[in-house]
C-alpha positions as CSV (number, residue, x, y, z in Angstrom):
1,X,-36.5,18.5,-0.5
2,X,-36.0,22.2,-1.2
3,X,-32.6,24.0,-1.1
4,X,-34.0,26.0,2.4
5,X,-35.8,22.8,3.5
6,X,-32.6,21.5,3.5
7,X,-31.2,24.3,5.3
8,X,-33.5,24.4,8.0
9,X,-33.4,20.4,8.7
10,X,-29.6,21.0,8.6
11,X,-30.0,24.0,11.3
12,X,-32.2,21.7,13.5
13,X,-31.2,18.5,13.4
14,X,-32.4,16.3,16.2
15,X,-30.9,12.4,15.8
16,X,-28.0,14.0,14.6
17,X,-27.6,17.0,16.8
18,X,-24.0,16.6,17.2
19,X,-23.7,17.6,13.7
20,X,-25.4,20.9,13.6
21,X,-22.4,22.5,15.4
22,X,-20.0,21.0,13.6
23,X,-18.1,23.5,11.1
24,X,-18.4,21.9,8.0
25,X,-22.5,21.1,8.1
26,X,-23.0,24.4,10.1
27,X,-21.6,26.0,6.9
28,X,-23.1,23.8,4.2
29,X,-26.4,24.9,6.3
30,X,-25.9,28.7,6.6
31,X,-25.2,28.6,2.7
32,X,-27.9,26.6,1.5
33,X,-30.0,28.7,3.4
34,X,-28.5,32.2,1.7
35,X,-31.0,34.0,-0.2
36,X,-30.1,34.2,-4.1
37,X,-29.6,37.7,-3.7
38,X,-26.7,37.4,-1.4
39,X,-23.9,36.3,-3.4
40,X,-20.7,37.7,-1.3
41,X,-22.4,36.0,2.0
42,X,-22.5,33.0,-0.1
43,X,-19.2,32.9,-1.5
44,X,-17.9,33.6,1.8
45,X,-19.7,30.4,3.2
46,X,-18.8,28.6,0.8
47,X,-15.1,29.1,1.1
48,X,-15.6,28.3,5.0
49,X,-17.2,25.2,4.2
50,X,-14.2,24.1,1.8
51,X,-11.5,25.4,4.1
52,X,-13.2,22.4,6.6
53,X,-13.0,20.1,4.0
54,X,-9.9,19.8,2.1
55,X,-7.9,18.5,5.3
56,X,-9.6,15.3,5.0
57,X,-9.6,15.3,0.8
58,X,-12.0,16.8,-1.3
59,X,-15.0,15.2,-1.5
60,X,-18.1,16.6,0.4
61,X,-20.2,13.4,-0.1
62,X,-17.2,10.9,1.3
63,X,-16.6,14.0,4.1
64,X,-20.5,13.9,5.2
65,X,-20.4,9.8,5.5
66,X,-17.6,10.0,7.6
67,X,-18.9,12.6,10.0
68,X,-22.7,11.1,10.1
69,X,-20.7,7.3,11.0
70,X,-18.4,9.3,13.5
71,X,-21.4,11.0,15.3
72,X,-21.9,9.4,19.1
73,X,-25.6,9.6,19.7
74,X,-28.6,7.6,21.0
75,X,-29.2,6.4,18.1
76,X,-26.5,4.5,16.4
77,X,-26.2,3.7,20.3
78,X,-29.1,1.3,20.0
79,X,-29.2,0.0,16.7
80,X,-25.5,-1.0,17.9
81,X,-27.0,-3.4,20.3
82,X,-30.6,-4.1,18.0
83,X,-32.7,-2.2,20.0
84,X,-36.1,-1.3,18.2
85,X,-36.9,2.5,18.1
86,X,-41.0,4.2,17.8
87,X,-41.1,4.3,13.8
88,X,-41.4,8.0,14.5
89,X,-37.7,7.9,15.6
90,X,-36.7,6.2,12.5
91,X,-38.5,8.4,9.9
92,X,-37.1,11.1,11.3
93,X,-33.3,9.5,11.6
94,X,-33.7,8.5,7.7
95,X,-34.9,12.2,6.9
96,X,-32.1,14.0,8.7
97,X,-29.4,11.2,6.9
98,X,-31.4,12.1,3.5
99,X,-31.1,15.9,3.9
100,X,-27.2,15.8,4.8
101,X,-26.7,13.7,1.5
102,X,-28.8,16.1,-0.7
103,X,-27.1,18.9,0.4
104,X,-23.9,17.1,0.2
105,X,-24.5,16.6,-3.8
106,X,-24.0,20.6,-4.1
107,X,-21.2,20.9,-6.7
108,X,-19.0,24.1,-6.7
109,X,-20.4,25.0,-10.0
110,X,-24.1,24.5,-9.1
111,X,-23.5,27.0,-5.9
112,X,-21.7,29.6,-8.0
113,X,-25.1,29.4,-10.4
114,X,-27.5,29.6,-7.6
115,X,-26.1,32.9,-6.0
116,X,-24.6,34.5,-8.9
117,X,-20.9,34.1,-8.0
118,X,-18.7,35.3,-10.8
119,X,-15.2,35.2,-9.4
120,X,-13.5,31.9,-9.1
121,X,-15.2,29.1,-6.6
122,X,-13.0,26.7,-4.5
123,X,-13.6,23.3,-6.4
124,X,-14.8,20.0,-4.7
125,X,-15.5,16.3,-5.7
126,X,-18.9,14.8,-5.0
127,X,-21.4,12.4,-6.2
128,X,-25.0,11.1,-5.5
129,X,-25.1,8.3,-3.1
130,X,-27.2,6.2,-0.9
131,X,-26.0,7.4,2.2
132,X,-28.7,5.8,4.2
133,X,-27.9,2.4,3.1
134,X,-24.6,3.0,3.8
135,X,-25.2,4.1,7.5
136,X,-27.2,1.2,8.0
137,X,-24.8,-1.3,6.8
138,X,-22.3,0.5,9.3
139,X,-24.8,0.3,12.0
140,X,-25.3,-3.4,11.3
141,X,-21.4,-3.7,11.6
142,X,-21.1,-1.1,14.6
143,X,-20.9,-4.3,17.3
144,X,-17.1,-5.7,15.8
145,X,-16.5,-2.2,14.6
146,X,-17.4,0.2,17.1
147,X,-19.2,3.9,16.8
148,X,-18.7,7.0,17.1
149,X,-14.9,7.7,18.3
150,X,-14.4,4.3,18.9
151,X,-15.2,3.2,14.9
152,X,-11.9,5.7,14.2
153,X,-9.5,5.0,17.1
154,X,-8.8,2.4,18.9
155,X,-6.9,3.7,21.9
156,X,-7.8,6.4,24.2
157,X,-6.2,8.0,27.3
158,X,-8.3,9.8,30.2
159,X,-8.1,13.7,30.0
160,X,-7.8,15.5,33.8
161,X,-11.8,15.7,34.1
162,X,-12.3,12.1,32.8
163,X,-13.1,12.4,28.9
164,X,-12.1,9.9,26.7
165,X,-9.1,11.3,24.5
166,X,-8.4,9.4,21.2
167,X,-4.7,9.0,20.3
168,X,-4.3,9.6,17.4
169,X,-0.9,7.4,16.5
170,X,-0.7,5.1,18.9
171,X,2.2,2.5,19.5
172,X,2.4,0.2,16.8
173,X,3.8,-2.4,18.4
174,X,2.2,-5.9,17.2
175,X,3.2,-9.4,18.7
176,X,5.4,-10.8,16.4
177,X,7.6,-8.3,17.3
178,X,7.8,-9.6,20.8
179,X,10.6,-12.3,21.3
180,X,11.2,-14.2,24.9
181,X,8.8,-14.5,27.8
182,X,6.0,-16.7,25.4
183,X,4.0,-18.7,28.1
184,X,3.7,-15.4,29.7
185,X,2.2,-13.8,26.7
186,X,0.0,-16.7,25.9
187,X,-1.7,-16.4,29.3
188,X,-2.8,-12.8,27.9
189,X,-4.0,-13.6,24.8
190,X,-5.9,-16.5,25.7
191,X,-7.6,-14.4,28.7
192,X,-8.3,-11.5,25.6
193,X,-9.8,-14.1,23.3
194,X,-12.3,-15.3,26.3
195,X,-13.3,-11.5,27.0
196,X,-13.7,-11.2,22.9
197,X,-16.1,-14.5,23.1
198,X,-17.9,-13.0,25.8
199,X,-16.8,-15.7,28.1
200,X,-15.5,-15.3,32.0
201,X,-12.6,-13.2,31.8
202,X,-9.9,-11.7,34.1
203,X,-9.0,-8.6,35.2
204,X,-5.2,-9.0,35.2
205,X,-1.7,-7.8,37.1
206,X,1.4,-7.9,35.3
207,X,4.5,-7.9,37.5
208,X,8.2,-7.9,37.4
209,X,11.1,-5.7,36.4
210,X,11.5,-3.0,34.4
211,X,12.2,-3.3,30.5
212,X,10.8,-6.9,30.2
213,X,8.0,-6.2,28.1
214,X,5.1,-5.8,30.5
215,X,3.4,-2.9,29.0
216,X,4.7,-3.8,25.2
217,X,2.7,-7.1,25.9
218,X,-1.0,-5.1,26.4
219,X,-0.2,-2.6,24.1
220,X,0.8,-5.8,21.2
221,X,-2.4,-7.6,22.3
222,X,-4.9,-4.5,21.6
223,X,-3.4,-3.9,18.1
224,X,-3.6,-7.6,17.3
225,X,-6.9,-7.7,18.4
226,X,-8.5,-4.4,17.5
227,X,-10.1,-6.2,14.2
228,X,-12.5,-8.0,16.5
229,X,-13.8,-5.2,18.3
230,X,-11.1,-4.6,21.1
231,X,-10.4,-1.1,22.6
232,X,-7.6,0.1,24.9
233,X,-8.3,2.8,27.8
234,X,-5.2,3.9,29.1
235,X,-5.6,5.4,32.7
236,X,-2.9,6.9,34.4
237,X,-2.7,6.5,38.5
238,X,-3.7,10.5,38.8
239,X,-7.0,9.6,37.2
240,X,-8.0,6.4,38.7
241,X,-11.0,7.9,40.5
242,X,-13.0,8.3,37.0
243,X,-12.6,4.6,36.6
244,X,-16.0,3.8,37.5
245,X,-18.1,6.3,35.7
246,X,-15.7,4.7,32.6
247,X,-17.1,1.6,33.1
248,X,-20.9,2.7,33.7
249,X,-20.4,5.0,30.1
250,X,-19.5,1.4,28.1
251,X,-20.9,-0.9,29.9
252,X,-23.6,-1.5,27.2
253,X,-21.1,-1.1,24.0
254,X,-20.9,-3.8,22.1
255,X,-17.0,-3.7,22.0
256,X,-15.1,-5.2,24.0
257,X,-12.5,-2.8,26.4
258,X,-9.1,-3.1,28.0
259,X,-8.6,-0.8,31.3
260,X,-4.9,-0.2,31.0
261,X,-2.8,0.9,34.1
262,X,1.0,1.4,33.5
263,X,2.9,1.2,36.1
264,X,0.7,0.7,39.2
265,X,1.8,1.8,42.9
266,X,0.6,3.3,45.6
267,X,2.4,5.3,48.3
268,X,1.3,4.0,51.8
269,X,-1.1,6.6,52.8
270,X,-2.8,6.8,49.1
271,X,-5.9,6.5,49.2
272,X,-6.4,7.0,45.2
273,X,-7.0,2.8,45.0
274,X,-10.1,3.0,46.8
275,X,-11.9,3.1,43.2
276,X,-9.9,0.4,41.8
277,X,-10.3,-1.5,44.4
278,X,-14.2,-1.2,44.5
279,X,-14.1,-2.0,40.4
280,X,-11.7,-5.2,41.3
281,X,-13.5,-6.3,44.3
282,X,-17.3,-5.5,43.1
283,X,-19.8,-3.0,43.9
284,X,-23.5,-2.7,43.9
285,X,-23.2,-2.7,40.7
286,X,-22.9,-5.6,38.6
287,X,-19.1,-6.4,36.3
288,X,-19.4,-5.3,33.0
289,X,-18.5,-8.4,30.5
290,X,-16.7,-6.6,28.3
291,X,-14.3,-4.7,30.7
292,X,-11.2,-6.0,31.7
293,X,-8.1,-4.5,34.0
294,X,-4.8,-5.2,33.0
295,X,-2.4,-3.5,35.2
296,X,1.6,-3.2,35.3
297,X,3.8,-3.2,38.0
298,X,7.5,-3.1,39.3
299,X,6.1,-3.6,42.9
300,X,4.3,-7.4,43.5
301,X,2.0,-5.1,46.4
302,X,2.0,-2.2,44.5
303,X,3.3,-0.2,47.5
304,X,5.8,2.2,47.6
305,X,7.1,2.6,51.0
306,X,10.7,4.1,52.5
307,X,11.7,4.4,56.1
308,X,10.3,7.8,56.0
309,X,7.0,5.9,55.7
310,X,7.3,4.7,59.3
311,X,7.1,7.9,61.3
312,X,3.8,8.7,62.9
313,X,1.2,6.5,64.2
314,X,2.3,2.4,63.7
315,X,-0.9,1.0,63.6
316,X,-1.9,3.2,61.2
317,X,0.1,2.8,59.1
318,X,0.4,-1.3,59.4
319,X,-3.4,-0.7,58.0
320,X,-2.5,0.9,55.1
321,X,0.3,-1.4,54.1
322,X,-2.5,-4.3,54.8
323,X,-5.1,-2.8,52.9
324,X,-3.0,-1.8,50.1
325,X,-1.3,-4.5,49.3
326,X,-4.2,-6.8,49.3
327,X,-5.5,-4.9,46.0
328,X,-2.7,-7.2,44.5
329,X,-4.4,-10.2,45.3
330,X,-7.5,-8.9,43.5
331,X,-6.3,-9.2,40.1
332,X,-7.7,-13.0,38.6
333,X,-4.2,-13.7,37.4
334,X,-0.8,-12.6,38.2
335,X,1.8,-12.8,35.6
336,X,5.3,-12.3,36.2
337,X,8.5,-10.8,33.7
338,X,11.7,-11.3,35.4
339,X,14.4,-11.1,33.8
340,X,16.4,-12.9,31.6
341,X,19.6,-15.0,32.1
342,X,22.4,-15.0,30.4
343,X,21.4,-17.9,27.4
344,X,18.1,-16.2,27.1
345,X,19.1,-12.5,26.8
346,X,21.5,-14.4,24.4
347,X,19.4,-15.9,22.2
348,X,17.4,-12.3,22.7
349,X,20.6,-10.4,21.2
350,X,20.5,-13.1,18.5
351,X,17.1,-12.7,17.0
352,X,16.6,-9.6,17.1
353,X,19.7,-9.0,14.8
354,X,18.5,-11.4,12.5
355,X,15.2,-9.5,12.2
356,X,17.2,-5.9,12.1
357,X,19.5,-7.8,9.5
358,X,22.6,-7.3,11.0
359,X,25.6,-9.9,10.2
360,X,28.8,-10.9,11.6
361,X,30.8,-12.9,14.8
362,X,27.6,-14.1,17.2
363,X,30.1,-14.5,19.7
364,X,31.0,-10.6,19.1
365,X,27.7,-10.1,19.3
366,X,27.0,-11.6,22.4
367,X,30.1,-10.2,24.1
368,X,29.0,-6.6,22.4
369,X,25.3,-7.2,24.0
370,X,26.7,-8.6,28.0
371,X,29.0,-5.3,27.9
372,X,26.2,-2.8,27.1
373,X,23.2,-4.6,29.2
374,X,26.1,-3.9,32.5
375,X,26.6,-0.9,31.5
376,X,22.3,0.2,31.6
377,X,21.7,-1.8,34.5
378,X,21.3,-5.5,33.6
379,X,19.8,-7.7,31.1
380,X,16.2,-7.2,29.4
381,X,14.1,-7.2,26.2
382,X,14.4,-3.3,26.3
383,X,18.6,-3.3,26.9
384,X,18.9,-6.0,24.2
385,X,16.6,-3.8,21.7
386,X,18.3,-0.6,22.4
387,X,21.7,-2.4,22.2
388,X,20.4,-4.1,18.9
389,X,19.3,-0.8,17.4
390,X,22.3,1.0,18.7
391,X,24.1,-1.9,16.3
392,X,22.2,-1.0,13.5
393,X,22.5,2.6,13.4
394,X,26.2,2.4,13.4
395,X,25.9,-0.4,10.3
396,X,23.9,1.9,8.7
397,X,26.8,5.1,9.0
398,X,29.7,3.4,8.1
399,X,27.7,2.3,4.9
C-alpha cells in the first residue's frame, strides 16, 4: 500500500474508528498524507507525532500494538466471545491492522528523506512486525485477559454520569498480607473461584465493625485473582442508580466482574437502593453470570436512622425502615468482622512485627499495642497495623 493509501485508510478507519481520533495515528495520518513539497508541515507533524509517543517509550511499532489491543470496539467484542463476522468484516479488520503497521515502520530517517527535511528529526525505534498475528493471538487470549480498558486495568470506579474510570494504581493489597479473620476470608475466595468457573455464585454483604479488614478482603481477592480474568467496579452509594446499565454494558464480556460497594447505608427516607435492590432481587432481565455484589457495611440493615428520623408520619416511616432493611437479607451470604479479643489482637500485634521485622520484649509489645488500640478506640486489624507501623518508623529513626 502506498504512502497516501495509507494515509487515507488511516483517516477513515472503520473497525478501528476509535483510532482515527487518537493523537498519535491522527498525526502519523496527516503526515503520511503531506505532499513531498511540504516539508515544514511535515516536520511539524512529525514532531506532534513523537511528542505523543515518547511518554510511553520510543518505539512507534510497540506504541501502535498497544493502542490497536487497547481499542474497545465491536470487533474484538466478538472475536472475544468466538463470534463469526461476514468475511467482508474481516478483510477489512486485517486491512485497517495492515495499514497501521506499515505506516508504523516509518523511521525518522526515511520521513526526513521523503519531504526533504534538513534540520535535525526527533528520533524513534521501530521495526517490521506481524501485527495481525499478534492481534489475533491477543484476541484469542482476550476471554482470561480482557479488551480494551479492561486488558490494561483491572479496577475501575464510576465517574458522576456513569463511565467506567480506570485507576490507574490501585491498592496493592494481596492476601497474604491479611492476618486474622481466615474462615471469613475463605468464604470469599471460594464464592470468587465459583464465579471464575462460571458456576452459581453469590452476590455478597460484608458486615461488622470498622478497621477489621472488610474492604481490604475484596480489594486482596481482586488482585489475587485478576490473572484469571477478574475485574473490580468500585461504585460509590452516590452512583448506585447506574448500577444496572453497568451490568447490561458487560454482561456478555468474557471476564468475570466484582460490583464493589464500600461502606453501604441508607438513610431512612433514601430511596437511592431502589436499583440495588432491583439488581439483588431480579428484574425482567435475566442475572449476568459473571457479576457479582460484594458490599461493606458497619450497619447489619444498612440503615442509618437517629431520633430525628422519627418525626413526621409513623407509618411511613415504619415502611421505609421495613423495606430498607430487607435489602440486607438479599445478599446470598452474610459475612461478619467483629472484632478481636484480646489473645487475637495479640497474636495480630505479634505477626505483624515479625513480618515488619521488628525485635524485642513480646510482652512490651503487647502492652505497647493494648495501650495504643485504647487510645484509637479499640482493638482491630487496622489499630494493630497502624500501631505496628507506628513501631517501625520509630525503629527505623533511632537507627
Amino acid at each position: 500500500m502506498q504512502r497516501k493509501q495509507l494515509s487515507e485508510v488511516l483517516k477513515n478507519l472503520v473497525v478501528f474508528r476509535n483510532l482515527s481520533s487518537d493523537p498519535l495515528i491522527s498525526a502519523l495520518a496527516e503526515l503520511l498524507g503531506c505532499s513531498e513539497r511540504d516539508g515544514e508541515k511535515a516536520f511539524s507533524l512529525l514532531c506532534d507525532m513523537v511528542r505523543e509517543l515518547y511518554p510511553y517509550g520510543s518505539n512507534l511499532a510497540k506504541r501502535v500494538l498497544s493502542l490497536l489491543c487497547a481499542d474497545d470496539n465491536f470487533y474484538i467484542r466478538g472475536l472475544a466471545v468466538g463470534a463469526v463476522f461476514p468475511p467482508e468484516v474481516c478483510i477489512w479488520a486485517e486491512t485497517e491492522i495492515e495499514a497501521l503497521a506499515a505506516a508504523s515502520e516509518y523511521t525518522a530517517d526515511e520521513i526526513a528523506l521523503i519531504y526533504g527535511i534538513r534540520s535535525p528529526v526527533p528520533k524513534y525505534a521501530t521495526q517490521r512486525t506481524d501485527m495481525l498475528q499478534s492481534y489475533l493471538e491477543y484476541a484469542g487470549n482476550a476471554g482470561q485477559n480482557g479488551y480494551g480498558l479492561f486488558a490494561v486495568h483491572h479496577v475501575f470506579t464510576v465517574s458522576d454520569t456513569g463511565v467506567l474510570i480506570p485507576v490507574e494504581n490501585p491498592d496493592p493489597q494481596r492476601i497474604s498480607e491479611l492476618y486474622g479473620y481466615e474462615r471469613e476470608r475463605e468464604l470469599i475466595i471460594r464464592n470468587t473461584e465459583a464465579l471464575l468457573a462460571g458456576s452459581e455464585a453469590n452476590n455478597v454483604l460484608l458486615y461488622g465493625d470498622a478497621g477489621t479488614g472488610k474492604s481490604s478482603t475484596v480489594k486482596a481477592v481482586a488482585n489475587e485473582f485478576r490473572g484469571r480474568g477478574l475485574r473490580l467496579i468500585q461504585v460509590e452509594n452516590s452512583s448506585l442508580r447506574f448500577i444496572p446499565s453497568i451490568l447490561d454494558s458487560l454482561a456478555t464480556n468474557p471476564l468475570k466482574f466484582i460490583i464493589f460497594i464500600d461502606d453501604l447505608s441508607f438513610g431512612a427516607e433514601d430511596r437511592g437502593f431502589t436499583a440495588l435492590k432491583a439488581v439483588l432481587e431480579g428484574s425482567v432481565a435475566a442475572r449476568a453470570k459473571n457479576i457479582v455484589v460484594y458490599a461493606t457495611s458497619n450497619r447489619r440493615h444498612l440503615i442509618r436512622e437517629s431520633f430525628s428520623d422519627r418525626k413526621g408520619d409513623e407509618i411511613h416511616f415504619n415502611d421505609t425502615v421495613q423495606e430498607t432493611c430487607s435489602l440486607a437479607d438479599r445478599f446470598g451470604i452474610v459475612v461478619t468482622f467483629t472484632k478481636p479479643g484480646k489473645d487475637d489482637y495479640g497474636m495480630l500485634v505479634l505477626r505483624l512485627a515479625r513480618r515488619y521485622g521488628i525485635s524485642g520484649s513480646e510482652a512490651d509489645l503487647l502492652a505497647g499495642a493494648e495501650a495504643f488500640a485504647q487510645h484509637r478506640g479499640g482493638r482491630s486489624p487496622r489499630i494493630a497495623k497502624q500501631y505496628i507501623e507506628y513501631k517501625s518508623s520509630i525503629n527505623k529513626t533511632e537507627i
